[in-house]
C-alpha positions as CSV (number, residue, x, y, z in Angstrom):
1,X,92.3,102.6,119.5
2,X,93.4,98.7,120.3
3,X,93.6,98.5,116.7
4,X,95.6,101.2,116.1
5,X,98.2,100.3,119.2
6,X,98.1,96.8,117.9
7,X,98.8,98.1,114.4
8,X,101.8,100.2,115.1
9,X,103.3,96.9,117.7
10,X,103.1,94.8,114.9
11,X,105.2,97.4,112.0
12,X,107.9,97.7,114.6
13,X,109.8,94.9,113.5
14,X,110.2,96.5,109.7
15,X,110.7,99.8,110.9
16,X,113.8,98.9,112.4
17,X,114.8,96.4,109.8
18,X,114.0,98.9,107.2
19,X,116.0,102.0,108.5
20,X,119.3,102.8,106.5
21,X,117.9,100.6,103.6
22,X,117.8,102.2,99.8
23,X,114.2,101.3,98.3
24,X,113.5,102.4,94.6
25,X,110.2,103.2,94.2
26,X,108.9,103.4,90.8
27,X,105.5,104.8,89.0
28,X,104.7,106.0,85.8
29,X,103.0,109.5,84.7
30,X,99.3,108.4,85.4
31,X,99.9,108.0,88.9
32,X,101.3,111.7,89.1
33,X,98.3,112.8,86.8
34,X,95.5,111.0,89.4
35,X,94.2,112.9,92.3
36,X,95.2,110.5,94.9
37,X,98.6,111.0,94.1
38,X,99.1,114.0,97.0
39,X,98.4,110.3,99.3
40,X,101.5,108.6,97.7
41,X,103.3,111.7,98.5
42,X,102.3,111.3,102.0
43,X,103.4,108.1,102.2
44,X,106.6,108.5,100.4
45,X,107.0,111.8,103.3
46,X,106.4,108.6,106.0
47,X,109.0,106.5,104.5
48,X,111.3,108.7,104.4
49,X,110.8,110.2,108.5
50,X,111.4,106.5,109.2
51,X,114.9,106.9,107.9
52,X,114.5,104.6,104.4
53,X,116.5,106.2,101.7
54,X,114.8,106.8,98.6
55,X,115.2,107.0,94.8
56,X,111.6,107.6,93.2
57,X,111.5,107.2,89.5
58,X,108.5,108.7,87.3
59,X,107.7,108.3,84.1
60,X,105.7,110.6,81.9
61,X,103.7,108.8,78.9
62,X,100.3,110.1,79.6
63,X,101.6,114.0,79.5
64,X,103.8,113.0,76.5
65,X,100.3,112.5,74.6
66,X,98.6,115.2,75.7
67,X,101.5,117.5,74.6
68,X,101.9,115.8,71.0
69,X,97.9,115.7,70.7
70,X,97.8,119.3,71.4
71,X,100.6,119.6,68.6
72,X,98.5,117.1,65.9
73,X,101.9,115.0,66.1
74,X,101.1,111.0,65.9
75,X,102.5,108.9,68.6
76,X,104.5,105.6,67.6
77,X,105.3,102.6,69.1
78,X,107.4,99.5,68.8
79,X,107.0,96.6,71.1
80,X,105.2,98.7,73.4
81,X,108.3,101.6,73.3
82,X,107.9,105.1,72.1
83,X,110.0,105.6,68.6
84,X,111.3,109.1,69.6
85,X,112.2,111.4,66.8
86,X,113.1,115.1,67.8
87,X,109.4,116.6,67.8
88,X,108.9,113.8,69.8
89,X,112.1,114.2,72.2
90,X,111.1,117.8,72.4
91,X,107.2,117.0,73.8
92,X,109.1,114.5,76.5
93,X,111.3,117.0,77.6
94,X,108.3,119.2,78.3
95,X,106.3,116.2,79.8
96,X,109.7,115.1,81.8
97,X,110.1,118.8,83.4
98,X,106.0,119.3,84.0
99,X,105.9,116.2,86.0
100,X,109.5,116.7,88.1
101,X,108.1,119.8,89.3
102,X,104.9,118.6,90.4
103,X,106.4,115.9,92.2
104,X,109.1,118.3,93.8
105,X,106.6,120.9,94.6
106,X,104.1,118.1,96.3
107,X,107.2,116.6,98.2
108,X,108.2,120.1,99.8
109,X,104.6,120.2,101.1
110,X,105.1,121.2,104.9
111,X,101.1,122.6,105.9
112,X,99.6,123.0,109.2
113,X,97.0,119.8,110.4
114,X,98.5,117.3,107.2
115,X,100.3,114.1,106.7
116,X,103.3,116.7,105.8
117,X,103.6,118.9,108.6
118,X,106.5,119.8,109.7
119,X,108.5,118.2,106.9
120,X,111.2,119.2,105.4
121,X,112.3,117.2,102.7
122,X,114.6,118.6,99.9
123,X,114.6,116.5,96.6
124,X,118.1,115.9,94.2
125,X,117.7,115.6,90.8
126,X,120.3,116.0,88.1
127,X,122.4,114.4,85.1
128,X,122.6,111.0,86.9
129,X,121.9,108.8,83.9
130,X,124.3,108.4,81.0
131,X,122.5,106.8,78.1
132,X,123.1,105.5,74.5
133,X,120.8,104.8,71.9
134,X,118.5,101.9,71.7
135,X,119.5,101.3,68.1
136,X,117.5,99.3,65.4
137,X,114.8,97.1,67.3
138,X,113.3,94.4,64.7
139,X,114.3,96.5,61.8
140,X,113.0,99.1,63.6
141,X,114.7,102.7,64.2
142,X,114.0,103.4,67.7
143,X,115.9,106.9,67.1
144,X,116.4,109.1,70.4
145,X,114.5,106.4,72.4
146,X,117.7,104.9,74.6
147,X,118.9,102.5,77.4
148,X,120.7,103.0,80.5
149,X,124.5,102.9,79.7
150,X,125.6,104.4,83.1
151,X,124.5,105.3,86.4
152,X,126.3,108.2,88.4
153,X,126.1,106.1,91.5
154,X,128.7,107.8,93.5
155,X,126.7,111.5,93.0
156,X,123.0,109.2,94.2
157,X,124.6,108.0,97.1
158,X,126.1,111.7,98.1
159,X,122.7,112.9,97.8
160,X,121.2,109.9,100.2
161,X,123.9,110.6,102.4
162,X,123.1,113.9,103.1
163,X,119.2,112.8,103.7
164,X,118.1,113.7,100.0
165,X,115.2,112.3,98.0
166,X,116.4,111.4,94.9
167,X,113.8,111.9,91.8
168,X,114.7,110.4,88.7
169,X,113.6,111.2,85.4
170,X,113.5,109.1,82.0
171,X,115.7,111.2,80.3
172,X,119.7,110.0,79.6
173,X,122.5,112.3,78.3
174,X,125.2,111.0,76.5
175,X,129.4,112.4,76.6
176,X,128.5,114.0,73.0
177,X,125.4,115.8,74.5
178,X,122.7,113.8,73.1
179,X,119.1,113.3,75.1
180,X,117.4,109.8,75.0
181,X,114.3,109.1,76.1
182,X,113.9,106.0,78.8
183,X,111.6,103.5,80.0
184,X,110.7,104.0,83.5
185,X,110.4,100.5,84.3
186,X,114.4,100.1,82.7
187,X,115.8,103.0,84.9
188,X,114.0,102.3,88.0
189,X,115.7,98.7,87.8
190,X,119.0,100.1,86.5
191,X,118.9,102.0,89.3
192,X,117.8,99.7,92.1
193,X,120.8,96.7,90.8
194,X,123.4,99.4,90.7
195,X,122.5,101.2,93.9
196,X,122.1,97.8,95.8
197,X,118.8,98.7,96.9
198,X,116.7,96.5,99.2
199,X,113.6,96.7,97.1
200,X,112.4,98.0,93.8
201,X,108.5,99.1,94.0
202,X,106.3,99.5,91.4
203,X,102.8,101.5,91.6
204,X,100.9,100.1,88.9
205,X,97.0,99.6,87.6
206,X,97.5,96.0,88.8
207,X,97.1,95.2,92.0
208,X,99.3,92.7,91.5
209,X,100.4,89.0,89.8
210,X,97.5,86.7,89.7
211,X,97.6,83.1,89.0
212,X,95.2,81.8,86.1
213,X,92.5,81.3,88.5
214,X,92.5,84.6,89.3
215,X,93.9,84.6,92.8
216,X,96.4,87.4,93.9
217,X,99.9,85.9,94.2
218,X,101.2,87.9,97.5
219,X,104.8,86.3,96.8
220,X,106.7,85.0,93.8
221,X,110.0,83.2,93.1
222,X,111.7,84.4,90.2
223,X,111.3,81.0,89.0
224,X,107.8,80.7,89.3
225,X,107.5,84.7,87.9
226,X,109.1,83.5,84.3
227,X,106.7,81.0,83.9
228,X,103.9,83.0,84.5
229,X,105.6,85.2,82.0
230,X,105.7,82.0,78.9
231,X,101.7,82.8,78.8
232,X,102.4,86.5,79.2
233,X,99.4,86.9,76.8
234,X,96.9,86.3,80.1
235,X,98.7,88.7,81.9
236,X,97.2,92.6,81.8
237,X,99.7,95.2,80.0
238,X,100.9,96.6,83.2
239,X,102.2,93.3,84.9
240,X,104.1,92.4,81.4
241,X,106.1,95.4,82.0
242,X,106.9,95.7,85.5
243,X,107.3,91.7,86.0
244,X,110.2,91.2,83.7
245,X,111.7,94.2,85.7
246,X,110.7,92.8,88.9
247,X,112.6,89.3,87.6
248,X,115.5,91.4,86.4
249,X,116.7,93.3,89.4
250,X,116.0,90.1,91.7
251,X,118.4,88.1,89.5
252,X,121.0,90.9,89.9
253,X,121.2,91.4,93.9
254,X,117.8,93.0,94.7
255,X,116.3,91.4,97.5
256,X,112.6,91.9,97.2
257,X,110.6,93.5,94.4
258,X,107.0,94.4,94.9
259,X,104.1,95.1,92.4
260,X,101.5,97.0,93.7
261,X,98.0,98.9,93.1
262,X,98.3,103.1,92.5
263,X,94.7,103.0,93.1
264,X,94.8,101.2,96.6
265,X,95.3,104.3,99.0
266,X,98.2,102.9,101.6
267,X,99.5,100.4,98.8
268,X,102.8,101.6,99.9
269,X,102.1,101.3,104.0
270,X,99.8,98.5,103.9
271,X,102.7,96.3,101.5
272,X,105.7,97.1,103.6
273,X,104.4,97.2,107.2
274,X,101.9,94.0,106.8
275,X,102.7,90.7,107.1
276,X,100.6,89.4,104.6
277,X,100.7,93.0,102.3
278,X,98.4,94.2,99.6
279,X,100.2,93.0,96.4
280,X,102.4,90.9,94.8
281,X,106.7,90.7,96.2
282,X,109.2,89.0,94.3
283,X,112.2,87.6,95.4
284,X,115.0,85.0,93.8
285,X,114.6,82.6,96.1
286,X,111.2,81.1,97.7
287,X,110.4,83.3,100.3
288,X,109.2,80.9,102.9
289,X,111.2,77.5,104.0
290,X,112.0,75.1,106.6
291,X,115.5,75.3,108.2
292,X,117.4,74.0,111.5
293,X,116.5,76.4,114.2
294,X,119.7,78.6,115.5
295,X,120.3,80.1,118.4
296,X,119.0,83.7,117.1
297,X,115.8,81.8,116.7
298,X,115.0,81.4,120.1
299,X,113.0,85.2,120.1
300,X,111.1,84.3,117.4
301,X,110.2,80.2,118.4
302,X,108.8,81.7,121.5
303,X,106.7,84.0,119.9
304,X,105.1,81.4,118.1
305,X,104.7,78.7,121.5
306,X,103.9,81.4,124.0
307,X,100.1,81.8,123.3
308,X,99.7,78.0,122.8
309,X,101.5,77.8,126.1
310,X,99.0,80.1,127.7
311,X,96.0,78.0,126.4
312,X,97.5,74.8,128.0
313,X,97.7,73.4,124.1
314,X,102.1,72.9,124.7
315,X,103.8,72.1,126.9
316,X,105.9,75.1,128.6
317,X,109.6,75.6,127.9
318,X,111.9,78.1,129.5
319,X,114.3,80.5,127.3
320,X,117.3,78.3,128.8
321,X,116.1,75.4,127.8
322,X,115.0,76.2,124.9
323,X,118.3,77.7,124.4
324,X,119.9,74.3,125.1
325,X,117.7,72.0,123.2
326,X,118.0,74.4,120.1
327,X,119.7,71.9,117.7
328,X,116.3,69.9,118.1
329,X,114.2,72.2,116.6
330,X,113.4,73.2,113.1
331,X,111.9,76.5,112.3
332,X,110.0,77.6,109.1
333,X,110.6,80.4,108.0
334,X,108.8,83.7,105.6
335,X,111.1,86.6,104.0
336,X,112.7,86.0,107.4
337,X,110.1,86.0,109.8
338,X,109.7,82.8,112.1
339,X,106.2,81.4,111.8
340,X,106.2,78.0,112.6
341,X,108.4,75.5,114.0
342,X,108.8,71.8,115.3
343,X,111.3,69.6,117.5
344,X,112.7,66.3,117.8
345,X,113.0,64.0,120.6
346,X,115.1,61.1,120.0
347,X,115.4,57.7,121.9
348,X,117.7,55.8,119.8
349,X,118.0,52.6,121.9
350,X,114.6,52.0,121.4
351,X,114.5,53.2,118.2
352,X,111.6,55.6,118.2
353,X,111.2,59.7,118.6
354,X,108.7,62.2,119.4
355,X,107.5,65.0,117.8
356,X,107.2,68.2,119.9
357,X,106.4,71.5,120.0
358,X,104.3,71.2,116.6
359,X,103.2,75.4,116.3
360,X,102.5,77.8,113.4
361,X,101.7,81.4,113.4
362,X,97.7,81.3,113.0
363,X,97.9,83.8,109.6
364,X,100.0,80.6,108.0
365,X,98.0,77.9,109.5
366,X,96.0,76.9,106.0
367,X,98.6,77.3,104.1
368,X,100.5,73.6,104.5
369,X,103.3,75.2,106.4
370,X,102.5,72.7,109.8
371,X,102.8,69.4,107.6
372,X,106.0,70.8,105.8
373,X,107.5,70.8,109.5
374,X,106.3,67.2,110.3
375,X,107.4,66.1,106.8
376,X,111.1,67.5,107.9
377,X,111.2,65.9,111.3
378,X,110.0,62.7,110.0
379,X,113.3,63.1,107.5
380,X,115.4,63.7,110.6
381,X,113.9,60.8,111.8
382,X,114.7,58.6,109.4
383,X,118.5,59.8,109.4
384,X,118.6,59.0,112.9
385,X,116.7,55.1,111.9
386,X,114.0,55.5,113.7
387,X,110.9,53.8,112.7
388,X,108.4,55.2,114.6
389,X,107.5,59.1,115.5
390,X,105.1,59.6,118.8
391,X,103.3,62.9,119.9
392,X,101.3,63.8,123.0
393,X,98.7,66.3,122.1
394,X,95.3,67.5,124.0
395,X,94.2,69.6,121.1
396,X,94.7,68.4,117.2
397,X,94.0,64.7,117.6
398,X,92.2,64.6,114.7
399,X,95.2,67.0,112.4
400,X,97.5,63.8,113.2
401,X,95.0,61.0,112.5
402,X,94.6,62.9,109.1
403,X,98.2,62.9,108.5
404,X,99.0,58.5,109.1
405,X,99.3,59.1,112.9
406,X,97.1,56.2,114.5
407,X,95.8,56.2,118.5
408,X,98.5,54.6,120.9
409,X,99.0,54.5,124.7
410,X,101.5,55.6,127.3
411,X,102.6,51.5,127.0
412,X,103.8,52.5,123.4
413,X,105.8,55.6,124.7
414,X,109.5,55.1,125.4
415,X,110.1,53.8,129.7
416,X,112.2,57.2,129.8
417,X,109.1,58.7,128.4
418,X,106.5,57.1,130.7
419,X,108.1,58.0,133.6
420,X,107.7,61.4,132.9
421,X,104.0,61.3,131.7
422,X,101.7,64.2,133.0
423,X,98.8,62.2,134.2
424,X,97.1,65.7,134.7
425,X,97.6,66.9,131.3
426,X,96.0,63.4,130.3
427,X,97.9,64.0,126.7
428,X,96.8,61.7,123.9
429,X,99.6,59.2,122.5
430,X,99.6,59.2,118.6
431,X,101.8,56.7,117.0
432,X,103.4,56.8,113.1
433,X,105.5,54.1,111.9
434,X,108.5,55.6,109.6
């Protein structure tokens, strides 16, 4: 029960930021072909309660097979698209309406003792894709197999307005009455860049981007993605489709885009309501750095000093003075989430400066995010010429030892320092020379 109270304390903070916010999420026709797929329904229901706005795009390859096996029709591909003639457009059309329905019918769930109770959802789909041909591909006729030329944004965002789902299909018209068949992964990212959405999701048989020793990346810079990409050859087939999406709509205005497993029940919950998620999120921009504290950040520094506080481990600072020694303090900072920060002292005259209030969240202590706040007040520092940086500490002699810090004594503090010394706290003096 602590657990669960703890749990729900702690998704607060992206409940409220997430509210009003347009998320695409994104899967293709296995996930609405597997069993657990009534618990992504669930979880879709959840999202949207919580008042996120969603466009869900499916695709349908796997019930596009089973249609054109049934029919002895050969399937054919081209740099892992479908070439789709017309007894092929006609099997997707099939496939395209199958799977819409399913997902409709599963959405307007509302039983008794389930996930869905009560709900009452209603689901938009329609002609919200104008498409054109994909043309010849590597001397390759890609016939009826198209791209996204236009997206009815205008009709999408009616239908959000007026607390719609919107469900997407890979199908595009175009003005002459043409139908083109669509890469999920192409209009779910169409659709998130044009519909300024604050994240694109895909549900995938990853579980997300690993690194080539085999470690699950939980956050990539777009940067850092395309180079993963330049070996895409160690890469499984579903992360070489959905990563160059992922790239794509981050470069154009998405903020976050997030890779996820369809066979991790909660992928969805457990990715956007955990710190640390279950996957792999994407961004243009490093998602974690060290900038000078603000006045907003005074919520979030104490949340990070309070507990050391408490154990005696810092030294306690009011709001208000936090509040007015705010220009002192660097913060760093995760998809903007305070976890760590650090402050400077300075004594100019004598040419020296402490560093204070030295804290990190303890989920980012291993991960180098403590010395990257040192490093930034020794760089202020040295702008200030100072040559040496002092810290008091009861707690992490040896962290500062480890990191050039040698033993000194109140005698090497500055006078205005010493006369404020805590004998009680006996605090250790740590001296580095800049």
């Amino acid at each position: 029960m602590r657990a669960f109270v703890h749990w729900i304390r702690a998704a607060a903070p992206y409940v409220h930021a997430f509210r009003g916010k347009t998320f695409v999420i994104a899967f293709g026709g296995e996930v609405v072909a597997d069993d657990s797929f009534l618990g992504v329904v669930h979880d879709l229901n959840l999202l949207h309660s919580l008042g996120i706005r969603l466009i869900v795009a499916h695709g349908c390859r796997p019930q596009v097979e089973a249609i054109l096996a049934a029919q002895n029709i050969d399937s054919r591909y081209a740099n892992g698209v479908r070439i789709t003639d017309n007894d092929a457009m006609d099997c997707v059309l099939e496939a395209a309406g199958q799977v819409r329905a399913r997902i409709e019918a599963l959405l307007s769930l509302g039983l008794a003792n389930s996930p869905m109770a009560g709900a009452r959802n209603r689901v938009s789909s329609g002609n919200y894709l104008t498409a054109k041909p994909m043309g010849i591909v590597d001397g390759i006729d890609m016939q009826l197999s198209g791209e996204v030329r236009r997206i009815d944004t205008e009709a999408i965002q009616q239908r959000l307005d007026d607390g719609d789902i919107v469900l997407i299909s890979p199908t595009g018209y175009s003005p002459t009455g043409e139908i083109f068949n669509l890469t999920v992964e192409e209009v779910a990212t169409q659709c998130a860049v044009r519909m300024d959405a604050t994240k694109l999701i895909f549900l995938t048989d990853a579980d997300g981007v690993r690194n080539a020793r085999r470690q699950l990346l939980s956050d990539l810079s777009t940067t850092d993605a395309e180079k993963l990409l330049a070996r895409a050859d160690r890469l499984p087939p579903d992360i070489r489709v959905y990563l160059p999406a992922a790239i794509r709509a981050c470069n154009n205005g998405v903020a976050r885009a997030h890779i996820i497993s369809r066979h991790h029940d909660g992928a969805l919950l457990l990715e956007l309501f955990t710190r640390d998620g279950v996957g792999t999120m994407i961004a243009a921009t490093a998602l974690a750095h060290i900038r000078a504290a603000t006045i907003d950040d005074v919520g979030g520094i104490l949340s990070i000093i309070g507990p050391l506080e408490e154990q005696g481990v810092l030294v306690r600072r009011s709001r208000e003075r936090l509040e007015s020694e705010i220009e002192r303090f660097v913060v760093a900072e995760y998809d903007n989430h305070i976890i760590g920060c650090a402050a400077l002292y300075a004594f100019p005259q004598e040419r020296i400066g402490e560093l204070a209030a030295l804290a990190v969240h303890p989920d980012f202590r291993r991960e180098g995010y403590g010395e990257a706040l040192m490093n930034e007040i020794e760089q202020r520092a040295r702008r200030l010429k100072l040559t040496q940086l002092f810290v008091l500490t009861t707690k992490t002699a040896h962290w500062f030892l480890e990191r050039g810090f040698r033993t000194g004594s109140i005698a090497d503090l500055p006078q205005q320092k010493q006369a404020l010394y805590n004998y009680q706290r006996k605090s250790q003096v740590y001296v580095k020379n800049l």
